[in-house]
C-alpha positions as CSV (number, residue, x, y, z in Angstrom):
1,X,-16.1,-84.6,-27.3
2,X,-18.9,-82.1,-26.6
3,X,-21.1,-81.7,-29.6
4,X,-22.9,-78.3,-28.4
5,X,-19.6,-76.6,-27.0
6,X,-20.5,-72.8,-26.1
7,X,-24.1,-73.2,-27.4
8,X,-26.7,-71.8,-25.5
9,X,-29.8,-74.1,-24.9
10,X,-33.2,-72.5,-23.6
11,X,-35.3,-75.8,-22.0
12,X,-38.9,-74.8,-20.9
13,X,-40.4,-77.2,-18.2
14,X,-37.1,-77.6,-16.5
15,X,-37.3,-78.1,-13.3
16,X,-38.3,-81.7,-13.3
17,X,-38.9,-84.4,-15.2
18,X,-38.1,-84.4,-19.1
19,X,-37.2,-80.9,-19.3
20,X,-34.6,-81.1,-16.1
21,X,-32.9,-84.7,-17.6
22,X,-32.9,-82.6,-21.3
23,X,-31.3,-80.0,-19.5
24,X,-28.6,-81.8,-17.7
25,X,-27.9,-83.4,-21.0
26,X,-27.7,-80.4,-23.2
27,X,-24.9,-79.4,-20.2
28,X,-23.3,-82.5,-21.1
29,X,-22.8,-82.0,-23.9
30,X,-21.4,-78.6,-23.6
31,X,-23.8,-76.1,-24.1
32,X,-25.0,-73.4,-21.5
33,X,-28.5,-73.4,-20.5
34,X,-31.7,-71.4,-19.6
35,X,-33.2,-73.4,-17.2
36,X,-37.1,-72.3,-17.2
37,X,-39.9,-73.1,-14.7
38,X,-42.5,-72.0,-12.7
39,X,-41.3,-74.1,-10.0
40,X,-38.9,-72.1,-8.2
41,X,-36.8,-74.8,-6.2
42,X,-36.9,-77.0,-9.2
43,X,-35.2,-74.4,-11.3
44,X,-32.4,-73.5,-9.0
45,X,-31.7,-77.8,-8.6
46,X,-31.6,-77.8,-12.3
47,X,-29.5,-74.8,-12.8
48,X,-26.9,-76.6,-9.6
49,X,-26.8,-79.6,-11.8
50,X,-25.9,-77.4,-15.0
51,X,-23.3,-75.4,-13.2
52,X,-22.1,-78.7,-12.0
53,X,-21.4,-79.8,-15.3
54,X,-18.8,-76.7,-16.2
55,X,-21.5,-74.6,-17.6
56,X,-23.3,-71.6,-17.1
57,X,-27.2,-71.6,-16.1
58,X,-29.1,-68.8,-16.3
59,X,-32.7,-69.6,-13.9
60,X,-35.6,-68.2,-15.6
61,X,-39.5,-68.2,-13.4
62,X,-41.4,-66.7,-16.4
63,X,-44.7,-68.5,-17.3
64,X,-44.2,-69.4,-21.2
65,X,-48.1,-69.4,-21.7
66,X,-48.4,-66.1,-21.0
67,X,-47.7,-64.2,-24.7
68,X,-45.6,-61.4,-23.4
69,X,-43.6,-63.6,-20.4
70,X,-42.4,-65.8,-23.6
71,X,-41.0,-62.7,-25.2
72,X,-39.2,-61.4,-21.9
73,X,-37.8,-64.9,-21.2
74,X,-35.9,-65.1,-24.7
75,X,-34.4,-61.5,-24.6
76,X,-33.4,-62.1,-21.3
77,X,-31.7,-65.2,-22.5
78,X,-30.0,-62.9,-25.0
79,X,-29.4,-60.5,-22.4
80,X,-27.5,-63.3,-20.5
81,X,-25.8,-65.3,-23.2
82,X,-26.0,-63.5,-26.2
83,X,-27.8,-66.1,-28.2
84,X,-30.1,-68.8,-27.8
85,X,-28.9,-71.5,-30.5
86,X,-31.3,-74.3,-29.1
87,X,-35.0,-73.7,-28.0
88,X,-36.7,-77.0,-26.2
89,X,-40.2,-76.4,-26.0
90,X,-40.9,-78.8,-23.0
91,X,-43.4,-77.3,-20.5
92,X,-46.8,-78.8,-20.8
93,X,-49.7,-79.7,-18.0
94,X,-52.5,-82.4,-18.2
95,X,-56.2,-82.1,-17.0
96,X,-57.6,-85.8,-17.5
97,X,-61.0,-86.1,-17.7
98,X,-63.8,-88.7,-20.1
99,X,-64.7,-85.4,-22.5
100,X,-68.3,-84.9,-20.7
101,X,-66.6,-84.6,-17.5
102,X,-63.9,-82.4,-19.0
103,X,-64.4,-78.8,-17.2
104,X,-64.0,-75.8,-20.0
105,X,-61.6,-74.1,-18.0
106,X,-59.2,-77.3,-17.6
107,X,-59.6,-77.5,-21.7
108,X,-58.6,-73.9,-21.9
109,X,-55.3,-74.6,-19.6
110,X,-54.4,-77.4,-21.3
111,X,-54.2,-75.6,-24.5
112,X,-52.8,-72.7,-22.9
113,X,-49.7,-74.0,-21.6
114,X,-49.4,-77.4,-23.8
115,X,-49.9,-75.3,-27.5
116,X,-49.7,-71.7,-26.5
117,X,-46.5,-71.7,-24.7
118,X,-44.7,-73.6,-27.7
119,X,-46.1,-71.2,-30.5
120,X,-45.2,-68.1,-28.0
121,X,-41.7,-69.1,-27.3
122,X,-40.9,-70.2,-30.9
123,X,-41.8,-66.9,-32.5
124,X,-39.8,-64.9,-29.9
125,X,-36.8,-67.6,-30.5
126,X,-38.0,-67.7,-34.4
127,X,-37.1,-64.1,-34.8
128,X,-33.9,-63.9,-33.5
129,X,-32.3,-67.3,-35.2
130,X,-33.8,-65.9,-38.4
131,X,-31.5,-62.8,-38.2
132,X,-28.3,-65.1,-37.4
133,X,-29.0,-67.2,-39.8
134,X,-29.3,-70.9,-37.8
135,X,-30.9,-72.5,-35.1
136,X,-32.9,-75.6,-33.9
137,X,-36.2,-75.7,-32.0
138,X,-37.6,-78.8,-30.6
139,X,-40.7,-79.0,-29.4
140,X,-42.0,-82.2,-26.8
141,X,-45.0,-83.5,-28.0
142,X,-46.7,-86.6,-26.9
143,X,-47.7,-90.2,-28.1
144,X,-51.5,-88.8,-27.4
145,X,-51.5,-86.6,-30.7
146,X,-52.6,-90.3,-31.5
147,X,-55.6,-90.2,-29.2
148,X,-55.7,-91.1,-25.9
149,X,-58.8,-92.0,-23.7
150,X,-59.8,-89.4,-20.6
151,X,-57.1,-86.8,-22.4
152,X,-59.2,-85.0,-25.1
153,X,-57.4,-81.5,-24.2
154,X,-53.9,-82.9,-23.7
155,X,-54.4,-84.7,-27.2
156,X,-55.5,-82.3,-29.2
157,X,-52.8,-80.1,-27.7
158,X,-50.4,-81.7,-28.7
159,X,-51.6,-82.8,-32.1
160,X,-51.8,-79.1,-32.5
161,X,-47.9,-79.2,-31.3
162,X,-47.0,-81.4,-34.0
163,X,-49.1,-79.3,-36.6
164,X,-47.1,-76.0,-35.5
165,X,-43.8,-78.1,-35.4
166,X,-44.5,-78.9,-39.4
167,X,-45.4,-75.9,-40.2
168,X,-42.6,-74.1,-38.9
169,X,-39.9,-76.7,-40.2
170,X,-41.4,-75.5,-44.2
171,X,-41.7,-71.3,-42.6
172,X,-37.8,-71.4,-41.0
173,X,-36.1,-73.5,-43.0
174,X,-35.2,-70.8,-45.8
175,X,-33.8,-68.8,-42.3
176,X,-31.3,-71.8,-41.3
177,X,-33.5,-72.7,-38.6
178,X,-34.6,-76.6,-38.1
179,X,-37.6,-77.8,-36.1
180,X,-38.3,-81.0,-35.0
181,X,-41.0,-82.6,-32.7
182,X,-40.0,-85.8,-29.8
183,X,-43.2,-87.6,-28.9
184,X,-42.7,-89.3,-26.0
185,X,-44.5,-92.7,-25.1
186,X,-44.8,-93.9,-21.7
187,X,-42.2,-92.1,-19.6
188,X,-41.2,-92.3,-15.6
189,X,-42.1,-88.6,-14.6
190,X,-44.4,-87.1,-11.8
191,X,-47.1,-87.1,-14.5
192,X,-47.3,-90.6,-15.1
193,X,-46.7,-91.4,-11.4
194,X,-50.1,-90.0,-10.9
195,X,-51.4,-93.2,-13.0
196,X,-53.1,-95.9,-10.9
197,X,-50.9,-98.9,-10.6
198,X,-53.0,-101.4,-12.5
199,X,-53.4,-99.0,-15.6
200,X,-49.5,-98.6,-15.5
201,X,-49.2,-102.4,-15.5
202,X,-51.1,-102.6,-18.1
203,X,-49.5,-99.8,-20.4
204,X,-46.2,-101.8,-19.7
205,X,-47.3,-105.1,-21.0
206,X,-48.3,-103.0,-24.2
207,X,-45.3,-102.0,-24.8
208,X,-42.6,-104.3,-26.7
209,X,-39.5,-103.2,-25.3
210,X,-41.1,-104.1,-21.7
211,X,-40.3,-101.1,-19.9
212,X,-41.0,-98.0,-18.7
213,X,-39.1,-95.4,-20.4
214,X,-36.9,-92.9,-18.7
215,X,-36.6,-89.3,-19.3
216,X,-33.1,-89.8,-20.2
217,X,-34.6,-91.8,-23.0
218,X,-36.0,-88.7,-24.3
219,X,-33.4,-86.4,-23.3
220,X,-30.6,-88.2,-25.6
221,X,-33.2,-87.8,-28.5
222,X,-33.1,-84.2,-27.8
223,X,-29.5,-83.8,-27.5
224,X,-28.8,-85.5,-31.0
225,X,-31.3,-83.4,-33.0
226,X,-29.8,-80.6,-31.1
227,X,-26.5,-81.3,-32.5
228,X,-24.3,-81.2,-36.0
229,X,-25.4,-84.9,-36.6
230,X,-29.2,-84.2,-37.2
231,X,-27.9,-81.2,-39.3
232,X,-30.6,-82.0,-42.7
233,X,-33.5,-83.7,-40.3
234,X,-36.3,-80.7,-40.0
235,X,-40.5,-81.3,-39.8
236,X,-40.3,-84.7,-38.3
237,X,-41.9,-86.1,-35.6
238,X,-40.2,-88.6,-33.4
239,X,-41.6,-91.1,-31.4
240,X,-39.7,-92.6,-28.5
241,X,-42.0,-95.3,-27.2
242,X,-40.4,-98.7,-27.0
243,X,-42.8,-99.2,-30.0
244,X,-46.1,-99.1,-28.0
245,X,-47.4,-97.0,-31.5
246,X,-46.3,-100.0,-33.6
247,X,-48.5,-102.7,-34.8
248,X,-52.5,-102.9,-34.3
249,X,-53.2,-103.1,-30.5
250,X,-49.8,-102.6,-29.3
251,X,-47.7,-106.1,-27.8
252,X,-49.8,-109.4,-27.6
């Protein structure tokens, strides 16, 4: 059974990571996908893997933060396919820093590409599933919409993610269109590799399920509110964090 047969899935952030495991899954599960990234190479392995799968990819280099590159990258999606049914909102960057070390231009970034892109990319998507009637946008967010120490930017990013997700979920409902948010928790990407080893031990003891999670982990999230089974879930954020939100102070 595929559950997105002929569907056409746009997944920003790609190349790597979340967005190439959400990708790979979405192709899975039958649909054809837009693989987008500023990383070249990391595109074109992610599109390999697609067309691997029996589906068609369609490589996209545009940078989603960039207000008219958003536009161009979904009608050239439409160009391709004809559609886009599913938009994953995925591509984001941090710039860690205490907040009086935080550099202005590293705040703007962040916000740039972590809450710009997703507000960019929706509208252009927005528009066009509102004149067919249907479609689902989810946008990654991140356990930090909590508050995170040394991530005021990437926080307040994606708080504003969640914000936009809820917003648009009341806005596009009336059009067919559902929108949901995935907050990841502590996930094995290039991102959290970056971590020192003693802070990633300790994040893991933290956490109740005892493990890292994998992007697949958030990837299968993804796919289901993608699909017919999630088909009256819209403006709801999902956490997928081995329950490292749960409780006061996390695992004793």
């Amino acid at each position: 059974m595929q559950p997105l047969a002929d569907r056409v899935a746009l997944v920003t952030g790609a190349g790597r990571g979340i967005g190439a495991a959400t990708a790979r899954r979405l192709a899975a599960d039958g649909a054809d996908v837009v693989v987008n990234d500023i990383d070249a190479d990391g595109a074109r392995a992610t599109a390999a893997a697609v067309e691997a799968l029996g589906r068609r990819a369609l490589v996209s280099l545009h940078d989603v933060a960039q207000h008219a590159a958003a536009g161009e990258l979904v009608a050239r999606a439409i160009d391709g396919f004809g559609r886009v049914d599913v938009l994953v909102n995925n591509a984001g960057i941090t710039r860690d820093a205490l907040v009086h070390k935080l550099d202005e231009r590293d705040w703007d970034e962040v916000v740039r590409v972590d809450l710009k892109a997703p507000f960019s990319v929706a509208q252009a998507c927005a528009r066009h599933m509102a004149a067919r009637g249907r479609g689902r946008i989810v946008n990654i967010a991140s356990l930090a919409w909590l508050g995170n120490v040394g991530q005021a930017a990437y926080a307040a990013a994606k708080a504003g993610v969640i914000g936009l997700t809820r917003t648009l979920a009341l806005e596009l409902g009336k059009r067919g269109i559902q929108v949901n948010a995935v907050a990841p928790g502590f996930i094995d990407t290039a991102m959290t590799r970056k971590v020192p080893e003693p802070i990633r031990a300790q994040f893991i003891r933290k956490i109740p399920l005892g493990r890292i999670g994998e992007p697949g982990d958030i990837a299968d999230v993804v796919a289901f509110l993608a699909s017919d089974g999630a088909r009256y879930i819209s403006g709801q954020v999902i956490q997928v964090d081995g329950a490292l939100s749960v409780g006061v102070g996390g695992a004793f």
